[in-house]
C-alpha positions in Angstrom: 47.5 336.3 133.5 47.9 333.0 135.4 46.3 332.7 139.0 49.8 332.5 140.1 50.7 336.0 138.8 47.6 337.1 140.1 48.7 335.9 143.7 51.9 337.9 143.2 50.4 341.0 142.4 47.8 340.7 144.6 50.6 341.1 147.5 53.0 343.6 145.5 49.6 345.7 146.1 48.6 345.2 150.0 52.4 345.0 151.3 53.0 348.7 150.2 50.3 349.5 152.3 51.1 348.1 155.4 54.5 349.6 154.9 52.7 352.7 155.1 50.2 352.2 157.1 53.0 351.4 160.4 55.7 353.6 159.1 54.1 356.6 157.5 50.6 356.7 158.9 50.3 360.8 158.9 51.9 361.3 155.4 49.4 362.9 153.0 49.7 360.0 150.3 49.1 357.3 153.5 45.8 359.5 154.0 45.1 359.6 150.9 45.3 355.8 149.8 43.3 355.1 153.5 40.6 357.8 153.0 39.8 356.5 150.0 40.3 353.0 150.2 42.3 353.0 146.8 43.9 349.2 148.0 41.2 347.8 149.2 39.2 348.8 146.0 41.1 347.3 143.6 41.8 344.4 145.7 37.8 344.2 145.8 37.2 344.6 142.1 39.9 341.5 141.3 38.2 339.5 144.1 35.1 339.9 142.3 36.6 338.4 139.4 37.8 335.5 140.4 35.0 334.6 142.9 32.5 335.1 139.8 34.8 332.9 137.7 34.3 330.0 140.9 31.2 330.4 141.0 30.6 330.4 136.9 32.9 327.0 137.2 31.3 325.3 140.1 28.1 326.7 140.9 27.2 327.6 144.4 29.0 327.8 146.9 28.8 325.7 150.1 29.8 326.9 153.4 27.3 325.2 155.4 30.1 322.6 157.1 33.8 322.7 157.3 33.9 319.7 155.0 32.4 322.1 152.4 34.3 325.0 152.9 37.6 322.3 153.0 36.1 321.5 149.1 36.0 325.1 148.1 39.6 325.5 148.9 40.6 322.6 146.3 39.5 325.4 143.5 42.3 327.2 142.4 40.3 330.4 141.6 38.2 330.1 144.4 41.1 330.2 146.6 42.9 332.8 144.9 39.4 334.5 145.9 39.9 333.8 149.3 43.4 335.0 149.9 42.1 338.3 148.3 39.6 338.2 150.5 41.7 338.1 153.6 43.9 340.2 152.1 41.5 343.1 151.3 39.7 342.8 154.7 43.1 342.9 156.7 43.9 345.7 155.0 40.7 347.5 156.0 41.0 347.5 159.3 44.8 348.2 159.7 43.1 351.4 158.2 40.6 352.0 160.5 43.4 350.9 163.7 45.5 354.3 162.1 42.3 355.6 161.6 41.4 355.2 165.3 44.6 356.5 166.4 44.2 359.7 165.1 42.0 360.3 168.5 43.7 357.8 170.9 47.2 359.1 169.8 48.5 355.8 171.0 52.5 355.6 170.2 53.2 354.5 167.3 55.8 351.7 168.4 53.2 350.2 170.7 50.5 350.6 167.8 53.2 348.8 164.8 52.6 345.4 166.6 49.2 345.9 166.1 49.2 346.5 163.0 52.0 343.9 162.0 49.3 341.3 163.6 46.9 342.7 161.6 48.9 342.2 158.7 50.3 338.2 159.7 47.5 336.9 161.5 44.6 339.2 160.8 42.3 339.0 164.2 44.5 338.5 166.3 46.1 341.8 165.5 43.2 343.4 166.2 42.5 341.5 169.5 45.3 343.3 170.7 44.0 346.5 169.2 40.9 346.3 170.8 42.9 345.7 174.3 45.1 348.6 174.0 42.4 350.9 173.1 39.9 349.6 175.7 43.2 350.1 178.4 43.5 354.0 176.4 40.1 354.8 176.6 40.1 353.7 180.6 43.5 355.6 181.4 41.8 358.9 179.7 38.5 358.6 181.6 40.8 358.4 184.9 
């Protein structure tokens, strides 16, 4: 399987997930896959993979300066490795947002943009997360 494939498949396994994850957050399969982190797993397990392969083929990494970490993403396994990274860690906490909700019952069409900026831009999706709950938390203390 060519890095390239490996890319592809890699998303074919995370998007499902955030489909579910904004659409179907209660359904018992959602809670199932989330609960026990079935995504992020694998997604862990083929990380590990190819970041053992860059290191095998390169040695240490360096991410002491961006000039370093610009070098690293010159590797194509290394940043195959990366984009799973990113992917699996995205995914994790879109869980834990749902997960979250099940105690801030925040609607879910105000809580889908947080999770879609989860998904597309990773922190910043949680940034606005963290400012809806925070406003949740303050408007249930009131």
């Amino acid at each position: 399987m060519t890095p390239s494939d490996v890319f592809s498949m890699a998303g074919m396994l995370a998007m499902p997930m955030w489909i579910l994850l904004i659409l179907l957050p209660k359904w018992k399969v959602t809670r199932f896959l989330i609960d026990y982190k079935i995504i992020p797993i694998i997604l862990s397990v083929i990380y590990a993979f190819y970041i053992i392969q860059a290191l095998i083929a390169g040695g240490m990494m360096d991410f002491g300066s961006l000039k370093s970490v610009m070098q690293l993403f010159t590797v194509e396994n290394a940043v195959l490795a990366g984009w799973i990274h990113y992917l699996a860690f995205d995914l994790l906490v879109g869980m834990w947002i749902v997960n979250q909700n099940k105690t801030l019952n925040i609607h879910p069409v105000i809580l889908a943009p947080c999770l879609l900026g989860t998904f597309l831009f990773g922190p910043v999706g949680f940034l606005v997360f963290m400012i809806i709950r925070a406003i949740t938390l303050k408007n249930s203390k009131a």
